[in-house]
N, C-alpha and C positions, 0 to 999 in steps of 0.2 A: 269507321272502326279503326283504321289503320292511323288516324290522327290522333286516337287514344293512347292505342299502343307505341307511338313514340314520344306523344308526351308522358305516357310513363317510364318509358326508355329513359329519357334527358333526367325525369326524377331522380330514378331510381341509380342512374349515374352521377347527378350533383350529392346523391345523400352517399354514394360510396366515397366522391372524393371529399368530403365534408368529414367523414368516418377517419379515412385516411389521413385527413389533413390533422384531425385531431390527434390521433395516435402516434403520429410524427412526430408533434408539438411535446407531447407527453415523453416519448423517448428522448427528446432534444432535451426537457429540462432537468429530465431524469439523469442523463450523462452528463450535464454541466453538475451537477450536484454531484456525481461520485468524484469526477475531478478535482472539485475543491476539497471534496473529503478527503483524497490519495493526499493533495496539498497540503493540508496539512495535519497529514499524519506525519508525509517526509519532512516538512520544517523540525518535525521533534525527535527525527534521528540523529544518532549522534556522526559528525563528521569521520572522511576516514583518519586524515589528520590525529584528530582528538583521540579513535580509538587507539591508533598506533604509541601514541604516546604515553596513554593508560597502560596498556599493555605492553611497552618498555619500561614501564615504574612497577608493574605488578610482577616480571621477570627481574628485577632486581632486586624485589624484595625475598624472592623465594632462591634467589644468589645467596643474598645474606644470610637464609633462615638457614642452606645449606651448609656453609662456612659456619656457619653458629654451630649447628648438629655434627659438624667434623670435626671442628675441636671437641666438643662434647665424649665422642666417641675416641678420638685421639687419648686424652686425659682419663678415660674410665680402663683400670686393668684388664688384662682377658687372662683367664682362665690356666 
């Protein structure tokens, strides 16, 4: 009797690390897949470079619109 119950012991231990081994497997490939997802998401972000320099063209233009809008107001009579 006692040699049943440790050939089920040894079973019933190969089929947990068996369980184990698979679910490991399964998170392992799962996490290689989000990471090439993050990858490239970040390849399609815009550099900080880039935005900086967007955003010193986009302050310039609202320079100008401002200087436009002071003469405007300069040149219009008051009251």
């Amino acid at each position: 009797m006692i040699e049943a119950g440790v050939s089920a012991s040894i079973a019933l231990l190969a089929a947990i690390a068996a369980v184990t081994n698979r679910v490991h497997a399964r998170i392992s490939s799962l996490d290689n897949r989000v990471d090439r997802v993050e990858l490239r998401m970040a390849e399609n972000y815009v550099s900080k470079a880039e935005f900086h320099g967007t955003l010193g063209d986009l302050k310039n233009h609202m320079i100008r619109i401002e200087q436009k809008l002071d003469t405007f107001i300069a040149a219009y009579p008051k009251d």
